[in-house]
C-alpha positions in Angstrom: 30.4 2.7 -1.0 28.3 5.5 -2.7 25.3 7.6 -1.7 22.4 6.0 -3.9 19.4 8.7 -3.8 16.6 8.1 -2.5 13.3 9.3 -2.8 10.6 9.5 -0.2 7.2 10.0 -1.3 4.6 11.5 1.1 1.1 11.9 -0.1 -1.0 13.7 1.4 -4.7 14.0 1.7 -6.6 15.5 5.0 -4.3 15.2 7.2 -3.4 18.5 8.8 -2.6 17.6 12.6 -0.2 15.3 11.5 1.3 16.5 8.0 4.2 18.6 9.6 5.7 16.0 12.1 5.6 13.4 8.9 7.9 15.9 6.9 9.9 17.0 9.0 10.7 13.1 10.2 11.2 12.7 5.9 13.9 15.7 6.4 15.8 14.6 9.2 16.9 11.4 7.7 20.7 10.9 7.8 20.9 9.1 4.5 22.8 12.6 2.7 20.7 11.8 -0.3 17.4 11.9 0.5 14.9 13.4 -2.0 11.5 14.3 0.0 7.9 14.8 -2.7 5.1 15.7 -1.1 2.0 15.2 -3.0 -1.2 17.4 -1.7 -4.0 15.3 -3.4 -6.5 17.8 -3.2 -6.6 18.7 0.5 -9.7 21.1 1.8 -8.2 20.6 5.8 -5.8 23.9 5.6 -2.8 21.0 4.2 -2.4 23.3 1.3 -1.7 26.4 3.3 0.7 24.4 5.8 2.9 23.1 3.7 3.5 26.7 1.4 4.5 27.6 4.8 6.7 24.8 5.4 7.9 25.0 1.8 8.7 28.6 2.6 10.1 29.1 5.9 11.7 25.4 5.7 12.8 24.2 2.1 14.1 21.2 1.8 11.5 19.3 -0.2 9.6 19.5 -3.5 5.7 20.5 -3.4 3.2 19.4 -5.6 -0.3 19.9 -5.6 -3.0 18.2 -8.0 -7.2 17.6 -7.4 -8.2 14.4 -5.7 -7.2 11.2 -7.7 -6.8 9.5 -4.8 -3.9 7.2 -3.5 -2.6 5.2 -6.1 -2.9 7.4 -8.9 -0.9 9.5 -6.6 1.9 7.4 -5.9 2.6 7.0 -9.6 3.1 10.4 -10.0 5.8 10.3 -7.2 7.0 6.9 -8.9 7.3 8.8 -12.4 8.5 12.3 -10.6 11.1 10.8 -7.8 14.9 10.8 -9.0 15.8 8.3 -6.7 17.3 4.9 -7.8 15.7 3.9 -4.3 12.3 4.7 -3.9 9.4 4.8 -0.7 6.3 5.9 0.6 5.5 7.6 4.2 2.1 8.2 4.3 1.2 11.6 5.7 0.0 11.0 9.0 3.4 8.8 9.7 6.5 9.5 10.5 10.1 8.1 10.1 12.3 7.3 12.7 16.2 9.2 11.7 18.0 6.3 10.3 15.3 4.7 8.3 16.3 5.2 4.9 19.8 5.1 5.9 19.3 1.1 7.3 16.8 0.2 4.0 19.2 1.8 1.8 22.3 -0.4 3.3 20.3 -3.3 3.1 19.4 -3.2 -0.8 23.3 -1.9 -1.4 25.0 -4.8 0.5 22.2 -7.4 -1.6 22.0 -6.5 -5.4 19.8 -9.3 -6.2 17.0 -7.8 -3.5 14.3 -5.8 -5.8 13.0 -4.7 -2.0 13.0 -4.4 1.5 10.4 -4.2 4.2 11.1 -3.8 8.1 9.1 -3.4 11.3 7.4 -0.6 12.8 6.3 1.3 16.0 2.9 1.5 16.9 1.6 5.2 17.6 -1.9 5.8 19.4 -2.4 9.6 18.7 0.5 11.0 20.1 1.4 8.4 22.4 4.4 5.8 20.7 3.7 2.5 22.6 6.8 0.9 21.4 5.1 -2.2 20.6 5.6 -3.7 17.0 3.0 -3.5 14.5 4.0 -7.1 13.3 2.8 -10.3 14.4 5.0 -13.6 14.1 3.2 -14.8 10.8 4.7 -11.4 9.2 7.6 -10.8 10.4 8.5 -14.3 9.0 6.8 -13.7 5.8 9.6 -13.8 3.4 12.3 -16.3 5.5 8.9 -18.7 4.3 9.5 -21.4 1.5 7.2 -20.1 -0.6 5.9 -16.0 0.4 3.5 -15.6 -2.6 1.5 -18.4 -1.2 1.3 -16.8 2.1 0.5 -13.7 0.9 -2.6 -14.9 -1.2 -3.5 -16.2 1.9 -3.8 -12.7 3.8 -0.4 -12.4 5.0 0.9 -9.2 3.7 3.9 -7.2 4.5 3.2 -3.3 6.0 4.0 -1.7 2.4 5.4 1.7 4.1 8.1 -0.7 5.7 8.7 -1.4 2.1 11.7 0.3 0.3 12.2 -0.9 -3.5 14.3 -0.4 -6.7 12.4 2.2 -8.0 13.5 0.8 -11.9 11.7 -2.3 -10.9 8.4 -0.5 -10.0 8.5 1.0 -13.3 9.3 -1.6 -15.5 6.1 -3.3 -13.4 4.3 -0.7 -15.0 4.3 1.0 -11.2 0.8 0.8 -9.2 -2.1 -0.8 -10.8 -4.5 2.3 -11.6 -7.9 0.0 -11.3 -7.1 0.6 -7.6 -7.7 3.7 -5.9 -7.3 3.1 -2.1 -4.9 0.4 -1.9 -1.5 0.1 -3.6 -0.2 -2.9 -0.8 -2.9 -5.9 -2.0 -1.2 -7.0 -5.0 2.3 -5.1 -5.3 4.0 -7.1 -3.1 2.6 -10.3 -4.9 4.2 -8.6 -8.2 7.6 -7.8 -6.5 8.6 -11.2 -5.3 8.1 -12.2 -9.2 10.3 -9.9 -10.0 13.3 -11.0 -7.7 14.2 -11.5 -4.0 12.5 -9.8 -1.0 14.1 -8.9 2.2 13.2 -8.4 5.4 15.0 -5.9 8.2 14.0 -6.7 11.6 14.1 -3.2 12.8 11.6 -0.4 13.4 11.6 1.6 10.0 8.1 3.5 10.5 6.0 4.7 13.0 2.7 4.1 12.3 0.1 6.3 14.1 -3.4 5.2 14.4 -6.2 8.0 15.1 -10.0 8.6 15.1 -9.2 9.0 11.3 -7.3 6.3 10.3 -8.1 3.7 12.7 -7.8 -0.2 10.4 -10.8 -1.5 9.3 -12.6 -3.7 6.9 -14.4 -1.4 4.7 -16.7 -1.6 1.7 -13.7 0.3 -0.1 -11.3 -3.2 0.7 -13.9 -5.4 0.4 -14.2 -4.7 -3.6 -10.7 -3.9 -4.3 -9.7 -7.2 -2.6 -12.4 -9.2 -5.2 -10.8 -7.5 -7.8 -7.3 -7.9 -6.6 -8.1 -11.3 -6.7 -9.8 -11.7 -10.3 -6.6 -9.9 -11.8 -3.9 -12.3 -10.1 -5.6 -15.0 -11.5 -4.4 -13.5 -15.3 -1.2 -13.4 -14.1 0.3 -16.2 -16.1 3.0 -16.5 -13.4 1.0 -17.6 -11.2 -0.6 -20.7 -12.9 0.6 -22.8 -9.6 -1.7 -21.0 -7.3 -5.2 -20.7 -9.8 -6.9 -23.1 -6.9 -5.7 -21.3 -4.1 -6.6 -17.5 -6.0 -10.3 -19.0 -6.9 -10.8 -20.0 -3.3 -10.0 -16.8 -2.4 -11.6 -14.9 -4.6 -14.7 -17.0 -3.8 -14.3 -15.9 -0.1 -14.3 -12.1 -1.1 -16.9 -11.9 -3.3 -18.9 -13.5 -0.5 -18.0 -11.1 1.8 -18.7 -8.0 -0.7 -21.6 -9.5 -1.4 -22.9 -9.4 2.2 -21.9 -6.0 2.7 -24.1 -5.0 -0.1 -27.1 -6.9 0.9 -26.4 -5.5 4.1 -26.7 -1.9 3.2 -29.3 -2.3 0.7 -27.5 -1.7 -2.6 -24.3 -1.3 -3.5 -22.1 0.8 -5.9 -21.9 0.2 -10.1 -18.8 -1.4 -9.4 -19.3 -3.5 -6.9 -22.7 -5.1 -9.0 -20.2 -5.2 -11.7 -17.9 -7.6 -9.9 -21.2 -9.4 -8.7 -22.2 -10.1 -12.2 -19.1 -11.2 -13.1 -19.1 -13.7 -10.2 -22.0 -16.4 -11.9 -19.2 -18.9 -13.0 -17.7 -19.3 -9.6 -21.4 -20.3 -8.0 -21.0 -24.0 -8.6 -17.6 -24.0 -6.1 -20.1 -22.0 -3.6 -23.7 -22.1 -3.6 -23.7 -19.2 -1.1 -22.9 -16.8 -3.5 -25.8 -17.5 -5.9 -28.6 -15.4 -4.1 -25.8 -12.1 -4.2 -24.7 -12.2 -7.4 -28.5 -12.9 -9.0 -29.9 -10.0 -6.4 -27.4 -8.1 -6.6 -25.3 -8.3 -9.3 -28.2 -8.9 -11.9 -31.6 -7.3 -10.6 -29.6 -4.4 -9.4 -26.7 -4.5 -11.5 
């Protein structure tokens, strides 16, 4: 069986403590074709100036550096730049265990009809790896389900930097969806399993640090990419079956971006945008009217 390459994508934005041990973790892998991109999207924490010296002194890797576009923007440039016929992403304060690429790769060889992979993961607080799994029952069992688009409209998604995926398929997608630009994991996965089957590995693949920085939470960034995440499945002529289920949700986030900006006192163009644009859903929930008027209208 033959060496597919593959191309591991770290970008990079701020994250100086932890940016070495996540490339050097890229360049240990003992898959023998392993393509390593780092993307610096317009660091100002000293990244810059540690990886030239990596770059230098170690090699190994290809360096890019742009100004801040932010995440996805980013990870189409390593989707349009990588080589790889297999294609991930390791987010920079990350790291891979040695034989991660190696396991994903074997899975997608040994199953042609798979477009992707995802696996498990170790959890990481700061330094410390606690060896506990970063997925609950409900994901690890996403895509042995009867029907995983379903589930995932309903908030159970996959840990994308498990994922590894045919990188022709994420191109002829079109790659990342560019009115995005924090979160490349909300509707990607959706996308994939349209595109073929999905597989799961039920091994660690990542571990996944969490830190004062990074630590998971809703934010008013989520909150209005998940509304519009949302409004854009439901043009997805694909997914006709689930228009009821995709309103209900959408319904739900628009609430909920709706309260965070009557909550802080105004909110950003965007998010009265999606406000204003929320006046036909107001007969399925009365709740929302008071938002979308004061907010979407009067401030929008």
């Amino acid at each position: 069986m033959g060496h597919p390459a593959v191309t591991v994508v770290i970008p990079s934005h701020n994250h100086r403590p932890y940016l070495e041990r996540a490339v050097e973790s890229a360049l240990a892998q003992t898959w023998p074709r392993t393509e390593v991109l780092v993307i610096d999207d317009g660091s100002t924490d000293g990244s810059r100036e540690l990886l030239e010296r990596l770059h230098a002194e170690r090699g190994g890797f290809r360096l890019v550096f742009q100004d801040n576009r932010g995440l996805v923007r980013t990870l189409n440039r390593g989707l349009r730049e990588a080589t790889g016929e297999f294609w991930c992403e390791l987010a920079s304060d990350d790291y891979l265990p040695p034989e991660s690429v190696e396991k994903r790769a074997r899975f997608l060889l040994d199953r042609p009809d798979h477009v992707a992979v995802f696996g498990d993961g170790i959890s990481v607080q700061g330094e410390a790896e606690t060896g506990r799994s970063i997925l609950d029952e409900k994901r690890r069992g996403l895509f042995a389900a009867g029907d995983p688009i379903r589930r995932m409209l309903e908030g159970v998604l996959p840990v994308f930097a498990t994922g590894l995926f045919r990188r022709g398929v994420l191109l002829r997608m079109g790659g990342f969806d560019e009115r995005f630009r924090f979160y490349e994991d909300l509707d990607t996965p959706v996308r994939l399993v349209l595109e073929g089957k999905v597989g799961f590995l039920p091994e660690p693949v990542l571990y996944r640090r969490e830190h004062g920085g990074n630590v998971s939470r809703v934010t008013d960034h989520v909150r209005l990419e998940k509304a519009l995440c949302y409004r854009l499945l439901l043009e997805d002529p694909r997914l006709a079956a689930y228009r009821r289920l995709l309103r209900r949700r959408l319904r739900r986030s628009i609430l909920a971006l709706g309260r965070s900006v009557a909550r802080r006192g105004g909110g950003s163009g965007p998010e009265h945008r999606v406000l204003r644009g929320a006046l036909g859903l107001c007969l399925c929930d009365p709740r929302l009217l008071w938002y979308v008027i004061r907010w979407g209208w009067l401030r929008g």
